[in-house]
N, C-alpha and C positions, 0 to 999 in steps of 0.2 A: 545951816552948818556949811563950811567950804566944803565943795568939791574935793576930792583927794583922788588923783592918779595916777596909779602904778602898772606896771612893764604890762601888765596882764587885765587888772581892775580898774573902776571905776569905785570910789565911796561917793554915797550922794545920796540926798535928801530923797523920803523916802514917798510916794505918791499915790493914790487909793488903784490906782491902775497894775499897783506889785498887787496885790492880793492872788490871785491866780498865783504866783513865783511864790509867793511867803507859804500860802495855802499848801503847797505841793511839798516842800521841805518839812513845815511844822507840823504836819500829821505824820511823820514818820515816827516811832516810836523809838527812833536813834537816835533823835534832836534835843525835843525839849525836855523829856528826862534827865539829859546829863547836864542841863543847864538850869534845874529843877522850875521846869512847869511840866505840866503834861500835854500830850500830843493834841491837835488843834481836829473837832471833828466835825467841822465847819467852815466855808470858805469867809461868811460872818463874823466868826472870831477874828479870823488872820485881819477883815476889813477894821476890825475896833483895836486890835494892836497898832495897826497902821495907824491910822488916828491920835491915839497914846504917843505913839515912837515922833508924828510931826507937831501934836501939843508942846511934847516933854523937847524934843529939837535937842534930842543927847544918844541920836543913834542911827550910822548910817547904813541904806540899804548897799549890801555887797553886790556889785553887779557884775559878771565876767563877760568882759571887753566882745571874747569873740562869740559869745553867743547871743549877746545883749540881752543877759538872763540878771535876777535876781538871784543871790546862789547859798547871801547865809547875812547876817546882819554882824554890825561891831559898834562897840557907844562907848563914851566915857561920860558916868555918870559920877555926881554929888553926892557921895553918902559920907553917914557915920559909922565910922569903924566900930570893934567893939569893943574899942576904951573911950569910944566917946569924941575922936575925933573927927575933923572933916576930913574927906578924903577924896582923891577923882579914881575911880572904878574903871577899870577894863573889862568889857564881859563882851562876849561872842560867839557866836553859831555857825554851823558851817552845815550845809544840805550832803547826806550823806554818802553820795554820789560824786560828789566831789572833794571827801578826804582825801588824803593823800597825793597831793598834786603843790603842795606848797603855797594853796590861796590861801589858807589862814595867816599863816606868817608873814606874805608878803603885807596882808591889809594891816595887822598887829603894827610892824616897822614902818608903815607909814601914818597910821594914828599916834604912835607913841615919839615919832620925830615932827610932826605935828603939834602935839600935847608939849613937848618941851621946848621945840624951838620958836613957834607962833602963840601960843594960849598961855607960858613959861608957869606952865604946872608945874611944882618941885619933887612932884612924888606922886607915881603911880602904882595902885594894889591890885594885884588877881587873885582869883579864886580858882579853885576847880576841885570837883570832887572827886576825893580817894578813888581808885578805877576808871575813872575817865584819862586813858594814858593819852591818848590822842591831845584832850588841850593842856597835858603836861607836859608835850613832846611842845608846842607849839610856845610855850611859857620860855621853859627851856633857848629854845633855838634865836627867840627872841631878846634872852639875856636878863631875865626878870632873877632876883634872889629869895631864896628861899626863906620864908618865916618861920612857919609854925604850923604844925597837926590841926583843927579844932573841927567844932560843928556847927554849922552852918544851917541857918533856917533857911527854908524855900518855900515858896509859895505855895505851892503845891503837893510837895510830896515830904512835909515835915523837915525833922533834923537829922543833917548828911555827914559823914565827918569828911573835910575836907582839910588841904591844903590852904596856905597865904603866902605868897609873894610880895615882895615890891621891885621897883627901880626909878631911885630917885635919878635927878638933874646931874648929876656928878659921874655917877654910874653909867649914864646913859652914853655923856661925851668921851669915855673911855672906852666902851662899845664902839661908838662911832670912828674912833682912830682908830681901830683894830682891824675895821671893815676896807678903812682904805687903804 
């Protein structure tokens, strides 16, 4: 995957060397619950997601610039909706230590100005489940539009009722002129 670099981040390919960084975020029980897995209670796990995340080459480790940390992952995956479409996914994790400081947002505005201007995906969908205001604050800020109510399977922790978003190519570049 490119490289992505912003005022503060680094997005980049993800290396068995994050494990210790993934390890330390994903056993918190603030992470991978609201992104429906559950907390990692192994530094082993985190090294077999790594793995998964540079097979699959659709998800990059968030790194912060000034502490050349690992600090939360972001991917644009492949999937089918649930009418059956293909679609490119937005999904992302933030270490919880460092909400609140504007890295999600800033990684989000550079994967999705990415996704439309280089990769000219026409349409990206998010998710987040009901309660999770954090990455609906971040959906939001980002300029994504609001779908529909539904529930959502997770790997983990069954059926969640969640939110759906999108923001197509058209939408995007009208965001864009707003910003300058």
């Amino acid at each position: 995957m490119k490289t992505l670099v912003t005022k503060r981040l680094i997005l980049r390919d993800w290396h068995l060397k994050d494990a210790f960084d993934l390890f330390e975020y994903a056993k918190l029980p603030t992470v991978g619950p609201n992104a429906g897995w559950n907390p990692h209670l192994c530094i082993e796990e985190s090294q077999v997601i790594i793995k998964r995340f540079i097979e699959q080459n659709d998800t990059w480790a968030v790194e912060l610039t000034s502490e050349a940390k690992v600090i939360g992952s972001i991917g644009l995956h492949k999937r089918t909706d649930l009418t059956g479409n293909f679609v490119t996914e937005l999904g992302y994790v933030l270490s919880t230590p460092y909400e609140g400081n504007g890295y999600m947002t800033e990684a989000v505005k550079a994967v999705i100005a990415y996704a439309f201007e280089e990769l000219n995906v026409p349409l990206i969908k998010v998710y987040h489940f009901i309660g999770n205001t954090k990455s609906e604050r971040v959906i939001q800020k980002c300029g994504f539009i609001f779908d529909q109510r539904l529930i959502y399977k997770t790997v983990a922790n069954g059926e969640k009722p969640s939110k759906s978003y999108h923001l197509d190519f058209q939408e995007y570049i009208k965001l864009k002129g707003r910003e300058q």
